[in-house]
Every structure is written in C-alpha cells, then in structure tokens.
C-alpha positions in Angstrom: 0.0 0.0 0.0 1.4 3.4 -0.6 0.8 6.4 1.5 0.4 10.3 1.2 1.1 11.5 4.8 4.0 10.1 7.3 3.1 10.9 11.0 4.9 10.7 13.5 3.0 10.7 17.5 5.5 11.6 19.9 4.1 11.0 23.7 5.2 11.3 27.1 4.4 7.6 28.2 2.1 5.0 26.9 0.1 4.5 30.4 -3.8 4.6 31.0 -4.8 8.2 30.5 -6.8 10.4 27.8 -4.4 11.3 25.3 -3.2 7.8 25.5 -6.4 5.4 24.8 -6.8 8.6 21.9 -4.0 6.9 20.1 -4.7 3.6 20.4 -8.3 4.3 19.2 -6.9 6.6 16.0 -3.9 5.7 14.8 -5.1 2.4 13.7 -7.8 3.4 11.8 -5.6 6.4 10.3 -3.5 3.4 9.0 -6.1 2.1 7.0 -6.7 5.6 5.2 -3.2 6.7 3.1 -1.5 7.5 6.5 1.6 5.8 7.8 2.2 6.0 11.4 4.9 5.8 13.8 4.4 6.2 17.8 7.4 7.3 19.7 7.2 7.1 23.7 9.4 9.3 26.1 9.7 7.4 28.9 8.5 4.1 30.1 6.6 1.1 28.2 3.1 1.0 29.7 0.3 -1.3 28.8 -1.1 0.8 25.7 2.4 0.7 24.2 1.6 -2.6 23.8 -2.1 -2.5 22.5 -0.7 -0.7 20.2 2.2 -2.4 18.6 -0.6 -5.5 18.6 -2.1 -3.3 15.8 0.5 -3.7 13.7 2.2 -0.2 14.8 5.5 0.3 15.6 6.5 1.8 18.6 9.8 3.3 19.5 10.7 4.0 23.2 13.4 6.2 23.8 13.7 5.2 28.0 14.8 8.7 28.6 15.8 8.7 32.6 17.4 12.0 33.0 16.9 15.7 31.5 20.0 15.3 29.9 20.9 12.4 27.9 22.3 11.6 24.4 21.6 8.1 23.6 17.9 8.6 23.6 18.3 12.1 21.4 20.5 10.1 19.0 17.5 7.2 19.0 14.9 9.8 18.3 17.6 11.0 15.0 17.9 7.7 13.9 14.1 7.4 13.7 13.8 10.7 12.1 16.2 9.6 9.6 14.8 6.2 8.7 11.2 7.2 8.9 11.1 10.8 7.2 8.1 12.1 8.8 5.8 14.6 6.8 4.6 15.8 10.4 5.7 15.3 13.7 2.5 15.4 16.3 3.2 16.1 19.7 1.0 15.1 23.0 1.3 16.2 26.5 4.3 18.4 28.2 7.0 16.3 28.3 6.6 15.2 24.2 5.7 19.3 23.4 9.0 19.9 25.1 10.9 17.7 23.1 9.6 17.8 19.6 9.5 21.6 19.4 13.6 21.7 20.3 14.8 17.9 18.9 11.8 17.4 16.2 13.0 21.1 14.4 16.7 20.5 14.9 16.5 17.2 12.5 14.7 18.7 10.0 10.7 18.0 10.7 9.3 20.9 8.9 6.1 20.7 10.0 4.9 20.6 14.2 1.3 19.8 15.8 1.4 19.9 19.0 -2.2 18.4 20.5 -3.0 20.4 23.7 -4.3 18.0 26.6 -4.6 18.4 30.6 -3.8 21.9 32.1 -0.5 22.4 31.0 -2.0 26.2 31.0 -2.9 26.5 34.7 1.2 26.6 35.6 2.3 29.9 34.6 6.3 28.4 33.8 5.2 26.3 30.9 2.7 29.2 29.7 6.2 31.6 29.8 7.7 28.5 27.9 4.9 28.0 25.4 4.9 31.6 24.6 8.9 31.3 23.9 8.2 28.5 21.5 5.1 29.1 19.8 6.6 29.8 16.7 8.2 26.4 16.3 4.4 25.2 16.1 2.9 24.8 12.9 -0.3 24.2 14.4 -1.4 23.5 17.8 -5.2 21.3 18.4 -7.7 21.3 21.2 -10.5 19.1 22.2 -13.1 21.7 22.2 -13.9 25.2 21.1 -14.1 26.2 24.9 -10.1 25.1 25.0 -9.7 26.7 22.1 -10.5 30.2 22.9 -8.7 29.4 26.1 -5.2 28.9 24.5 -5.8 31.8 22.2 -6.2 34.4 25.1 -3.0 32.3 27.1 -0.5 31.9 24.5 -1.7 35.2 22.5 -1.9 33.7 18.8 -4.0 33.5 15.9 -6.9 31.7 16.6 -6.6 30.3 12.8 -3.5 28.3 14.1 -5.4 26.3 16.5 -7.9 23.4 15.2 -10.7 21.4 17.2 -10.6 17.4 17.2 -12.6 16.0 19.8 -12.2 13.0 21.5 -14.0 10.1 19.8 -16.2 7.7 21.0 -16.2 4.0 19.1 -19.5 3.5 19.1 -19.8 -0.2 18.4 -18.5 -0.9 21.9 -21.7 0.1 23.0 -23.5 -2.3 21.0 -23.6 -5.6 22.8 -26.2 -8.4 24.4 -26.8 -8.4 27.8 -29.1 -9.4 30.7 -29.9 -6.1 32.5 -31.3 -7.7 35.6 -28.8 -10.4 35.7 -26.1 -7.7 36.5 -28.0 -5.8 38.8 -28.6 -8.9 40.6 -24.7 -9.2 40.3 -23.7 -6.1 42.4 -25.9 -6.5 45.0 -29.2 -4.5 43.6 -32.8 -4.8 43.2 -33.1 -5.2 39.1 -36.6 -3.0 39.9 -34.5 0.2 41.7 -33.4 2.7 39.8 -30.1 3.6 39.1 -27.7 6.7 38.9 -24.7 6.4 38.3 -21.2 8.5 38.6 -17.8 7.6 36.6 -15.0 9.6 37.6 -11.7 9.9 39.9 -12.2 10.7 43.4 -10.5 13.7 43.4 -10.1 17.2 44.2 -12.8 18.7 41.5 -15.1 16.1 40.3 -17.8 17.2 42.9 -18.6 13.9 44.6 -19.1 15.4 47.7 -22.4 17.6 46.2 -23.7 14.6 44.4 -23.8 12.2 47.8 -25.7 15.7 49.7 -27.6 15.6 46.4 -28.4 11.9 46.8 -29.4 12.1 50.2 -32.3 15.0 50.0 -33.4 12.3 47.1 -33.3 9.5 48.7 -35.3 11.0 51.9 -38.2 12.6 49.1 -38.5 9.2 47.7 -37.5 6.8 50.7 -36.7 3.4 48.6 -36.4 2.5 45.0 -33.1 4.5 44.3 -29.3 3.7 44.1 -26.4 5.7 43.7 -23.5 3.7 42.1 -19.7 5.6 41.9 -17.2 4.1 40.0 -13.7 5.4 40.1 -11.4 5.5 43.0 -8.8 8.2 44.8 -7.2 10.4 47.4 -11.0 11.5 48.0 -12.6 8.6 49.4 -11.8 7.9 52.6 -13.1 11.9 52.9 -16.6 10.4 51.1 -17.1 7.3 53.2 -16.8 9.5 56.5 -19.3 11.7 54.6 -22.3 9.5 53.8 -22.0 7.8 57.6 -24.7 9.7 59.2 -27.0 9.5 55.7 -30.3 7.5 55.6 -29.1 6.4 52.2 -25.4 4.8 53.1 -27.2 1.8 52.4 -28.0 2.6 48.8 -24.7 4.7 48.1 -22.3 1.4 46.4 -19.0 2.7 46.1 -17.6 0.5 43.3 -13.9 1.1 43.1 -12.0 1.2 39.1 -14.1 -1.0 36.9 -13.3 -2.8 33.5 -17.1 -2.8 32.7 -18.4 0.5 33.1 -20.0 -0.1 29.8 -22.1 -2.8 31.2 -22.8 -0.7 34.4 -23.9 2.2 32.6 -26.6 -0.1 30.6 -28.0 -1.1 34.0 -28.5 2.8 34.7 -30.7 5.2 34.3 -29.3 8.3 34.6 -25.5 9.7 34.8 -24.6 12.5 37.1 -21.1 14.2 36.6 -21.5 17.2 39.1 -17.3 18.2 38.0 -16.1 21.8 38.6 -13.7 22.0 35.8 -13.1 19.4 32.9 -11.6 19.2 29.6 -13.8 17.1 27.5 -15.1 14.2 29.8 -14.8 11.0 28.2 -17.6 9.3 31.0 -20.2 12.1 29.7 -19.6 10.8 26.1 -19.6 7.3 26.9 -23.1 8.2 28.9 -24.2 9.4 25.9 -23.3 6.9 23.7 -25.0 4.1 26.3 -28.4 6.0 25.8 -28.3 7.2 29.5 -29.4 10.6 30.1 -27.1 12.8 31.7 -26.8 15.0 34.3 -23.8 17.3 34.4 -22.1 21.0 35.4 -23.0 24.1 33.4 -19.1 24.7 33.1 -18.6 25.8 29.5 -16.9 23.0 28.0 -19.9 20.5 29.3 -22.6 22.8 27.3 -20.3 22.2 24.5 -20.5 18.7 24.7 -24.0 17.8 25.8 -25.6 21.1 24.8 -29.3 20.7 25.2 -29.3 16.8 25.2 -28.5 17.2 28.9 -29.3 18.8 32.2 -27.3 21.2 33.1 -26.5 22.4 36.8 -25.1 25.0 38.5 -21.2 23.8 39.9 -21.3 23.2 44.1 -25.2 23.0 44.5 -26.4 20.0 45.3 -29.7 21.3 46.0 -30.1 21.7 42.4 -28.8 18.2 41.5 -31.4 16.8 43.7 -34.1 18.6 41.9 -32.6 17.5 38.5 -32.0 13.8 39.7 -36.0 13.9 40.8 -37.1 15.3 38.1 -35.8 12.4 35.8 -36.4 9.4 37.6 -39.8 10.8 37.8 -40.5 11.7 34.1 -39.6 8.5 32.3 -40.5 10.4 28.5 -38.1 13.4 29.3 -35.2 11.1 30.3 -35.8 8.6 27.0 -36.1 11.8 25.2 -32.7 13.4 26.2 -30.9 9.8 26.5 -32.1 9.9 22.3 -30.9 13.1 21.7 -27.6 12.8 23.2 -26.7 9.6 21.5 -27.8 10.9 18.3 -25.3 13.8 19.3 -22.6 11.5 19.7 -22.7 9.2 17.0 -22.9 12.2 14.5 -20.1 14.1 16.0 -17.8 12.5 17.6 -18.2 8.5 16.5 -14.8 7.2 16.0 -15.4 7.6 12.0 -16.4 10.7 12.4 -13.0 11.8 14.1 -10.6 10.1 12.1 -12.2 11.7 9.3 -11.5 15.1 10.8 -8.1 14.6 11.7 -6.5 13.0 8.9 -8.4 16.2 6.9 -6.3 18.5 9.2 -3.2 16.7 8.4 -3.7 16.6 5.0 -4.7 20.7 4.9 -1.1 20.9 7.0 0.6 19.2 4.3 -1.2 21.6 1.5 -0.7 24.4 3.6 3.6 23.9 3.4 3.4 23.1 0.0 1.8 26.4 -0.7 4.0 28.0 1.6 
C-alpha cells in the first residue's frame, strides 16, 4: 500500500490516560486511510504501548531517565532519519518539550502539537509555550471552549489552532446483555433505579455535592433509588466518613476502578457528573453513547458537549442536582427523550469515523498548507 502522509506521534508515556487510549483508538484506523504512522514514547513502556504495537504499529521508546541524555536524542535522530516524517505530532508536556527543540533540529518541517490536561494552569510552561510558539505549525484542542482558552493564554492566531474532539467508538456500546442479571450481580434490586457516577475521586469532580444531592433524594422518595460511583482516589476515605450519618449509606455502592463500566452504565438510568472543571469528559460521552441521560455541570466546555441533550446544573449546588435527579427518575418520556438526543449527538459528532475523518483532513490541509507555503 502506498501512503500520502507520514506521522509521526510523539508522547510522554504509553500509560492509561486520555491522550493515551486517543491513540490507540486513532492511529489504527488512520493506518487504514493513506497515513503511515509511527508512535514514539518518552519514557517508560506502559500497557497501551503494547495494545498498540498488537495493531500492527511500531512503537519506538526512547527510555529517557534523565533531563540530559544523548543516547535517547541520537535514537529519536535515527528514527527521524529512517522514517522521514511529513509531520511530527506532539502530545502532552514532556513530548511538546521535546519535539518543538529535537523534532525542528532534525529537520521535521512541519509541528502539531495536540494540547491535553492543564498544561496552561502553571504559569512556567505558559512563559515557555509563549517562547516557543513559533516552532508550532499548528497546535489542536479538544473543544472550542479550550480553544478560545489557548488563544487568550498563548496570544496567537486563533486560525493556528484546530478542534478534534475526542472520539467515542461507538460499536462498543453495542452488545447483548441481561440487565437484571447484572444488577442482581452487584448487589441490587433489578426493579430500583439507578444513577450512576464515573470519575476519579479527586479534588474537582464534585462527589461530595452529588452524595448531599443523593441524600435529599433518597429521603423525598425513601426506597427504590441507588447511587452507584465508579472510580477511586485520594478523596474517598473523605466520602465514606461523609455518607456515615446518611439514611441512604445503604443505597450509596462505592464501586472502586471498573473494567465494565459499559455494562454498568446499561444497567443505569441516569449519569450524574457534578465536576467543577473538565476538559472534554470521556464518561459524559460514553453516557451518551450508552443512551443514559445525563446530568452534568453548566461549566462551559460540558454545554459544549452535551448542549441541550442534557441537564445542566449550577457547579457546588447540590440542592439543584437533587431537583434535577427527581425530576428524571420521575419523568420517564423526558429522560428517554434526552438519553435519544444525546446519542444521536454523539454518534454524528464524535463516533470514531467521524474523528478520524476530521483529523486525517487536518493533516492533510497541513501538508497543503507547506506546500503552498
């Protein structure tokens, strides 16, 4: 097969994170359309390193231990070298760091660097990105909301930063299985109702508002209702001491990092993300995609995702969230409605076709772009 663009992904480590599954999800398929790939990792291995190369793409890993060290500089040249890249696409802080100084000094013409995580919120890398910018051919964000953010932070031309959002492979949510069967399996009634909450427990996700939230629910309605979290972190210790004098501990299942949220989000009927801040929230997307109507934060980047196939609440008020969380288990039409909307949403925008489409258009108006240059 020939190809008309060489990429090559340059990232920090190949570990469980966002910017991670991203490339496991896309370069693969960007393989299939005229694009040859190459994935170089920093530091480490990591599991995804490994998914990856089972796909049939080669991974290089530098093992860089120390800030300064020539043998894996001289391994990232010989890859440069051998491989030629038409673009060199950089992801997280680490990988930004070293592209924009290593990718330019061998002779990689053209530099993306994908913005993920709040590399913006220190002020040091902001100094540094503003020092560099002009080594970046074009930088990409998630959402517009990010996008508008960088502008104002790095001062540039809002016509040198694109929007790819994440992307959401939506046959994964397309599967047989026994509903009550699974319910029965974590310990609840298959005829409760279930909300659910995916997410670290960490400083910003809101869990604490959501259990006050459940409990003024729970005492309007008595029975019949279960709060499941799945996730884990610093924070729960500080949640378990917090639900100990509620009337619904009992109903409140804390279910620690799961490898089938899929499934647990088919048993539920409504998702509750009550987060401060996010980037672009991979559990509201996956929500969507399971057909569960969602309730979320009226932060700007979540009306940008869910728009009006969600409810939308105001951040640290759990009074509202209890209203909203009533209101749906109540109204079974409104929640099927918005749980329809919201998957249509997703499948149209940000299925995994949909994506891949989208970025391997960007590259290819990159390429056009130097050639006109």
């Amino acid at each position: 097969m020939s190809f008309s663009i060489k990429v090559l992904h340059l990232i920090t480590g190949m570990e469980v994170g966002g910017a991670e599954k991203m490339l496991l999800k896309l370069v693969p398929r960007m393989e299939g359309a005229m694009v040859e790939n190459r994935v170089c990792v920093i530091k480490g291995r990591g599991p995804l390193g490994a998914e990856l190369e089972k796909t049939g793409i080669p991974v290089v890993y530098l093992d860089i231990h120390a800030v300064i060290e020539l043998r894996p500089v001289l391994r990232f040249k010989r890859l440069v070298d051998e491989f030629k890249p038409d673009i060199l696409v950089t992801y997280l802080i680490h990988a930004d760091l070293f592209g924009r100084i290593f990718g330019r000094a061998f002779g990689i013409k053209r530099l993306v660097c994908y913005q993920r995580g709040s590399l913006l919120n220190w002020e040091f890398l902001r100094h540094f990105d503003r020092l560099t910018k002009s080594l970046v051919t074009k930088y990409i964000t998630q959402t517009e909301t990010a996008k508008k953010e960088l502008e104002a932070a790095l001062r540039i031309d809002g016509r040198k930063i694109a929007v790819v959002g994440n992307a959401v492979d939506m046959k994964a949510f397309d599967f047989p299985m026994d509903t009550n069967s699974k319910k029965r399996s974590l310990g609840l009634n298959p005829g409760d109702k279930n909300i659910v909450c995916v997410g670290n427990l960490r400083e910003g996700k809101g869990h604490q508002y959501l259990l006050d939230a459940f409990e003024e629910l729970y005492l309007r309605r008595f029975s019949g209702v279960n709060l499941l979290i799945a996730g884990d972190g610093q924070k729960k210790n500080n949640l378990l001491m917090q639900i100990k004098p509620f009337t619904s501990q009992a109903n409140i299942h804390f279910l620690g990092n799961r490898d089938d949220i899929h499934e647990i989000l088919r048993i539920s009927d409504v998702f509750v993300l009550p987060t401060l801040y996010e980037g672009m929230s991979n559990a509201i997307m996956e929500a969507m995609a399971s057909k569960v109507a969602v309730i979320t934060t009226d932060i700007p980047v979540n009306a940008e995702l869910a728009g009006d196939t969600a409810i939308l609440v105001p951040v640290r008020n759990a009074v509202k969230l209890a209203e909203a969380m009533d209101t749906l288990l109540r109204n079974d039409a409104l929640r099927q409605d918005l749980a329809a909307r919201a998957y249509h949403k997703i499948s149209s925008e940000y299925s995994l076709d949909v994506i891949v489409q989208k970025y391997i258009a960007l590259l290819k108006e990159i390429i056009n772009d130097g050639h006109q240059a």
